[in-house]
Residue, then its C-alpha position, 0 to 999 in steps of 0.5 A: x416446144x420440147x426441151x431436154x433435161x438433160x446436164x451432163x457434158x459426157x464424162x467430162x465434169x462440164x454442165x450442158x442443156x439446152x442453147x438459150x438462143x436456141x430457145x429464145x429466138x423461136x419462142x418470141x419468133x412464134x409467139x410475135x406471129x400469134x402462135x400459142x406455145x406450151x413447153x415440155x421436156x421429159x421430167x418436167x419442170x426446170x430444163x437445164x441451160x448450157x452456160x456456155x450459150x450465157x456467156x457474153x458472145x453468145x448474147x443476142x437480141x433475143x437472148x437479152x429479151x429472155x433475161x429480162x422476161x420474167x414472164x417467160x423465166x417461169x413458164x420454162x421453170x415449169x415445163x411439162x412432162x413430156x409423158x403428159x404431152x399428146x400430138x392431137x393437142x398441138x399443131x407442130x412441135x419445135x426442137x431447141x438444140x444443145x448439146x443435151x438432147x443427143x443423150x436423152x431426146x434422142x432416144x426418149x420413147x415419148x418424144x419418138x413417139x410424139x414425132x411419129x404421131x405428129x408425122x403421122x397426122x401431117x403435122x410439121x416437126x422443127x428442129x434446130x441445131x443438134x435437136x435434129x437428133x430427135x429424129x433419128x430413131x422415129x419411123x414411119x407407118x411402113x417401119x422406115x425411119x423418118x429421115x430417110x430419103x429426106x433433105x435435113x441439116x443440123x449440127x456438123x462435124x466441122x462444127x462439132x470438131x470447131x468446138x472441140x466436143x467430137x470426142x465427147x458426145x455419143x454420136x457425131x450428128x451428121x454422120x448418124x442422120x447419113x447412116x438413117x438415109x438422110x439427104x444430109x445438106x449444110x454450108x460453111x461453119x456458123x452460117x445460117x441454114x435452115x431447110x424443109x423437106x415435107x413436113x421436118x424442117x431443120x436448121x445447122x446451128x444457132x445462127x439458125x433458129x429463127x430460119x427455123x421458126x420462120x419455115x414452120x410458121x409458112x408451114x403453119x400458115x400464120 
């Protein structure tokens, strides 16, 4: 699981970083089915919460396992780099969302470049949430980009306006993936969504993550 580091709000004062639910949600999803997962981000160590998904109303089942699991508090308190990480080493590769990943991921010659080797070795790519966003500047042996022609989903404009961020982030999710040749799909604001199309596998929005996790352990065969 890479996870970004990065946790700045734009311009405006505000911290973000990565969604815990976002996080959580697979993570215990993959580990109860057996999987073995390393985390990394691209300085290492701590990845930055967004404290907005700490608040009471963001609080899940899984979330609540999180802050109570000590265990799993350490291993993310020391992330690998993600310079140090090489696709031949793992069988899949998950994206936790949040807002941070449009400013650092997103153009992060080593994350493009994990993706591009996992794809490349007919391994699944997952992402949730805005961390489809990784997979805008990854291409494919022939120099196309990797969303191309391809049905994905992510964070929506109705959603990104709902939250009221539409003048804050560096790009508008959907409309950057339509501009790449996605075969952009979503449903109502909020609702659990989750798609694959060969080997990405993207969900909408929070409420997405384990449909996530869910496609990637079929894909997985675990």
């Amino acid at each position: 699981m890479v996870l970004t580091s990065h946790s700045e709000l734009g311009n405006t004062g505000a911290k973000t970083g990565f969604w815990v639910e976002e996080f959580a949600a697979p993570y215990y999803t993959l580990v109860n089915a057996g999987v073995q997962v390393t985390l990394a981000s691209p300085f290492g160590g701590q990845p930055p919460i967004d404290p907005k998904s700490e608040q009471p109303d963001f609080q899940t089942a899984s979330t609540l396992r999180f802050n109570d699991d000590t265990k799993l508090q350490a291993l993310l308190a020391n992330t690998l780099k993600l310079s140090d990480v090489k696709p031949e080493d793992y069988d899949a590769v998950f994206y936790p969302g949040g807002h941070g990943p449009l400013w650092d991921l997103t153009e992060d010659s080593h994350s493009i470049a994990l993706i591009e080797g996992f794809l490349a070795s007919k391994k699944p790519v997952a992402a949730v949430c805005h961390a489809p966003a990784v997979l805008l500047n990854a291409k494919d042996g022939q120099g196309n980009y990797v969303v191309k022609g391809k049905a994905v989903t992510g964070f929506s404009n109705s959603e990104e306006e709902a939250v009221q961020l539409t003048t804050v982030v560096p790009f508008l999710l959907e409309d950057e993936l339509k501009n790449r040749g996605a075969d952009f799909q979503k449903v109502a604001d909020w609702n659990a969504f989750a798609i694959q199309d060969s080997l990405l596998i993207t969900g909408q929005n929070p409420a997405s993550s384990e449909l996530v996790a869910d496609k990637l352990l079929t894909a997985l065969d675990v």
